[in-house]
C-alpha positions as CSV (number, residue, x, y, z in Angstrom):
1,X,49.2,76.0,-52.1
2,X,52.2,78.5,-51.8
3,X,54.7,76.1,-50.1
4,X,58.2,76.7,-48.6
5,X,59.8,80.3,-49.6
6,X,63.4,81.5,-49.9
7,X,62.1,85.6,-49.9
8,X,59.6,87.8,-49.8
9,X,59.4,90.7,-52.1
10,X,56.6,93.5,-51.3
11,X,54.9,95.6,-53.4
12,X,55.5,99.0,-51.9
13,X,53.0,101.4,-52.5
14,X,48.7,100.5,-51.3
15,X,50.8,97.1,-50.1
16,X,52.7,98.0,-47.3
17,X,52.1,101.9,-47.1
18,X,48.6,103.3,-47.3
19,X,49.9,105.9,-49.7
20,X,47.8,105.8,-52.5
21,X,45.7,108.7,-51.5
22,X,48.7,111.0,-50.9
23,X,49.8,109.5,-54.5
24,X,46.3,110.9,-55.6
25,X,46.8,114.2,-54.1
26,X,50.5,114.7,-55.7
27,X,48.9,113.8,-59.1
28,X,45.9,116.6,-58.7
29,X,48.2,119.0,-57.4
30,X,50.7,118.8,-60.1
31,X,48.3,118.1,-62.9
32,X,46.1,121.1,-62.2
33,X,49.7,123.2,-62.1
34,X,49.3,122.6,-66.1
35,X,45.6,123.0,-66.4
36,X,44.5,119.5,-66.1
37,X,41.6,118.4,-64.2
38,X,42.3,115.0,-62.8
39,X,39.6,113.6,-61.3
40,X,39.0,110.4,-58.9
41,X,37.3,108.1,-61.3
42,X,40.5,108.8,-63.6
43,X,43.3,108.4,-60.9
44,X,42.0,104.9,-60.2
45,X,42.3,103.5,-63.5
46,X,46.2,104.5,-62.9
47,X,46.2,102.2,-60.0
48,X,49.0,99.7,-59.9
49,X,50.8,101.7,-62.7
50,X,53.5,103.8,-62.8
51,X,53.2,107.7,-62.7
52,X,55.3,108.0,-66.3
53,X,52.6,105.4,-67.9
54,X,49.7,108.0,-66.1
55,X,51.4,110.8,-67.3
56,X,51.1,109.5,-71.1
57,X,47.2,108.3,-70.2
58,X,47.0,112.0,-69.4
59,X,49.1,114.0,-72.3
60,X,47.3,111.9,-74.6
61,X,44.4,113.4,-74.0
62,X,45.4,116.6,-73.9
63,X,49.3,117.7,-74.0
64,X,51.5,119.3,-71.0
65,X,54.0,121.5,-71.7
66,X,56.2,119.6,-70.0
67,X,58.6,116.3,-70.3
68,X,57.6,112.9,-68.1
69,X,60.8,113.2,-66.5
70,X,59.7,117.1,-65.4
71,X,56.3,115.4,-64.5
72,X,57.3,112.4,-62.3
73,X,60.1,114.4,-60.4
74,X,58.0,116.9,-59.1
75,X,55.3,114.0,-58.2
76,X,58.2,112.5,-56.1
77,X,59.1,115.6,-55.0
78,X,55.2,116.1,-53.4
79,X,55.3,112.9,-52.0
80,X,58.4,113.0,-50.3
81,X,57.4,116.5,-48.7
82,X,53.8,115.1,-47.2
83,X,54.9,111.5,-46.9
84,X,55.6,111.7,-43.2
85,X,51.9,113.1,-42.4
86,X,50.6,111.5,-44.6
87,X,51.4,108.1,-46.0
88,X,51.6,105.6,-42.8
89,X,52.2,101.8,-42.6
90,X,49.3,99.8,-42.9
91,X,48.1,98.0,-40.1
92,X,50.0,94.7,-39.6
93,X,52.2,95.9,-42.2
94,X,55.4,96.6,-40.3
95,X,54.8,93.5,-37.8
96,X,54.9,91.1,-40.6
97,X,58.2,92.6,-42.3
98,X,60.0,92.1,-39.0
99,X,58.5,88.6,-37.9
100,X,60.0,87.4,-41.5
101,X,63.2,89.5,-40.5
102,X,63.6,87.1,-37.4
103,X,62.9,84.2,-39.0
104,X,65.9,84.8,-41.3
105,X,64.1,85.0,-44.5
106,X,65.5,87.2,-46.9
107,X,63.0,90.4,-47.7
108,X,63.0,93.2,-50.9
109,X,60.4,95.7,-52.8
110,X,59.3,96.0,-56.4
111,X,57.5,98.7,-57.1
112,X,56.4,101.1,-59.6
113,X,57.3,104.6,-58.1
114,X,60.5,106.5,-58.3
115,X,63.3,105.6,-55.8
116,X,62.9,108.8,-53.8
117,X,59.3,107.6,-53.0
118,X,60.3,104.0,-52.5
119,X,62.9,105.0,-49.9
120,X,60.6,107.4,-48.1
121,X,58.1,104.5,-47.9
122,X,60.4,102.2,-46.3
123,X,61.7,104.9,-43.8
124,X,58.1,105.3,-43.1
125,X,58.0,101.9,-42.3
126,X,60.8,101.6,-40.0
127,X,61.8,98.2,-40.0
128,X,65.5,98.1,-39.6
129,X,67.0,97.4,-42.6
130,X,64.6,94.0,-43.7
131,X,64.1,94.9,-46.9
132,X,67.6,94.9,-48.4
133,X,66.7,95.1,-52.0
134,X,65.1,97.9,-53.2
135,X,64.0,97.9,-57.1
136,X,61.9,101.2,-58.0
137,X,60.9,102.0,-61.1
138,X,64.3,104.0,-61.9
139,X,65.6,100.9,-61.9
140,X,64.3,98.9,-65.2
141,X,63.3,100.0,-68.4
142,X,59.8,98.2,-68.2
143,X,57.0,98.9,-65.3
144,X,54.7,96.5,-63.8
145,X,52.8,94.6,-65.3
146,X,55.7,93.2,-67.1
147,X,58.0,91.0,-64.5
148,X,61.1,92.7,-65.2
149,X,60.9,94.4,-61.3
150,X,60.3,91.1,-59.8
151,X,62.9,89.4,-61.6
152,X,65.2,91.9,-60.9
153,X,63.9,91.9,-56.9
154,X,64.9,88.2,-56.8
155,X,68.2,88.5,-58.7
156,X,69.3,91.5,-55.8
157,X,68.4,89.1,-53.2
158,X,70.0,86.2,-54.4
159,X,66.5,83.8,-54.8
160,X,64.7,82.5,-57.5
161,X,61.5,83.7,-58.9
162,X,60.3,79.9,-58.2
163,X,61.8,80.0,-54.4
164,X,60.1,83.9,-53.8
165,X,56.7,85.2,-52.8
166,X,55.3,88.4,-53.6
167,X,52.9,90.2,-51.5
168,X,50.6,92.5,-54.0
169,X,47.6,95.3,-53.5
170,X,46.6,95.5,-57.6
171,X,45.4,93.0,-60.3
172,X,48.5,94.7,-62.0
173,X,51.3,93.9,-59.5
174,X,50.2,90.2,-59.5
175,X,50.1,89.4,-63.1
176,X,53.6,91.1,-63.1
177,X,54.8,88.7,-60.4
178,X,53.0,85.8,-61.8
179,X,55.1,86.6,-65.5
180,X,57.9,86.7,-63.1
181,X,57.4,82.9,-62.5
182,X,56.7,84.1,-58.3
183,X,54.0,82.4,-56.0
184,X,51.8,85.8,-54.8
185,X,49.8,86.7,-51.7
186,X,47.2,89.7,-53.1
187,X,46.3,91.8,-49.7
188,X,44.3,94.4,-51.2
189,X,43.7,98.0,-50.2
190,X,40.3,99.8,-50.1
191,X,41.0,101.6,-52.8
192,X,41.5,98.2,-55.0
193,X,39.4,95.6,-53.5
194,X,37.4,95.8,-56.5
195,X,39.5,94.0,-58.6
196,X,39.9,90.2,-59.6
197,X,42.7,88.8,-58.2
198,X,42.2,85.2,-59.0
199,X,45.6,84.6,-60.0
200,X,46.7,84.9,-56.8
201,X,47.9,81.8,-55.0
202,X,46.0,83.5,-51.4
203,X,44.1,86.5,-51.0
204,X,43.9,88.3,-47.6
205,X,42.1,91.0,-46.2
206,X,44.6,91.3,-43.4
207,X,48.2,90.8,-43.5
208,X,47.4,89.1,-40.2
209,X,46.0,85.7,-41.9
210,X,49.2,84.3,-43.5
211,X,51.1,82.4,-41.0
212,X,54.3,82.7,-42.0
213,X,55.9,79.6,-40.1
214,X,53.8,77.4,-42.9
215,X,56.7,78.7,-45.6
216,X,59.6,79.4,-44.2
C-alpha cells in the first residue's frame, strides 16, 4: 500500500534512462586506457553504485596511476560525448514524468552519477523542467545505498521522506530510499531484473502499471 504522495524523486540512471550500457562502455573504455580489463560479469556487480565506489572495487585489485577524481571526470566526460546516441529514455519513462507534471506533483532525481551525467540524462529526457531538484552524487558526501541523496532530494523539493515516493531500477537504490524513511516503486531494467527487490512497496515491469491518480 503506497498511499497519497507529496513528490516523486527518480532514480536517474537504468530508471528513467536506459544508460547503463553506455555507462558500461565509458568504464571499458577508460579502464583499458590504464591497462585494466573490465569485463561484463564485473561491471554488474557495480550496478546501482557510484563510479568513485567502482573505481576503488577496481584499484584495489590492481592500482591506476591515476586519482578517482581523474577517473570519474573522464567517465562523465565519455558519457556526455555518446549520451545523445546512445542513452535514450526508456519507454513510458518520459510520459510518466509529465502526467505527474500536470497533476501538480512536485518531481526531483537522486542518483549516483556525477552532475554532468545527471543533467545530460534529464536533457535526454526532455520533459520541461519537471524535475526541479536535481541531487547527483557531487552533491553529498555519501552514495547510495546510504539515504543521504534521498533525504537531500526531499529537502530541495520541500516534502518529507514520509510524504515522497521513489521510483528505483537496483536492490541498491531502494534500500537507500527505504533508510531515507521513502515509500518506493522498484521498475527494474534488464540489466537488474535479477535482483530481490522485496523491500519495495510495488514492483513494475512497466512504468505503465502505476496509476498515478491512486496517490496524488
Amino acid at each position: 500500500m503506497i498511499g497519497t504522495i507529496s513528490g516523486v524523486v527518480w532514480d536517474v540512471d537504468g530508471t528513467l534512462i536506459d544508460s547503463e550500457p553506455l555507462h558500461a562502455e565509458a568504464m571499458v573504455t577508460v579502464a583499458a586506457r590504464y591497462g585494466y580489463r573490465l569485463s561484463q560479469e564485473e561491471f554488474d556487480t557495480f550496478l546501482g553504485i557510484g563510479a568513485a565506489d567502482a573505481f576503488a572495487h577496481m584499484a584495489a585489485r590492481r592500482p591506476f596511476p591515476i586519482d578517482t577524481k581523474t577517473f570519474t571526470d573522464l567517465l562523465s566526460a565519455y558519457f556526455v560525448a555518446h549520451a545523445r546516441a546512445k542513452a535514450p529514455p526508456r519507454p513510458g519513462a518520459r510520459a510518466a514524468v509529465l502526467a505527474l507534471q500536470a497533476a501538480g506533483v512536485t518531481q526531483g532525481c537522486a542518483s549516483n552519477s556525477e552532475r554532468a551525467v545527471v543533467e545530460v540524462n534529464i536533457a535526454n529526457l526532455d520533459v520541461d523542467g519537471a524535475i526541479t531538484a536535481r541531487v547527483s552524487r557531487d552533491d553529498v558526501c555519501h552514495g547510495k545505498p546510504d539515504p543521504e541523496i534521498y533525504r537531500t532530494a526531499c529537502a530541495r523539493l520541500g516534502v518529507s521522506p514520509g510524504d515522497a515516493l521513489a521510483v528505483e531500477d537496483t536492490a541498491t537504490g531502494v534500500a537507500a530510499a527505504k533508510a531515507a524513511g521513502m515509500r518506493v516503486i522498484a521498475w527494474p531494467s534488464a540489466q537488474t531484473a535479477h535482483m530481490d527487490f522485496s523491500a519495495a512497496d510495488m514492483c513494475v515491469t512497466r512504468i505503465e502499471m502505476v496509476d498515478w491518480k491512486e496517490y496524488v
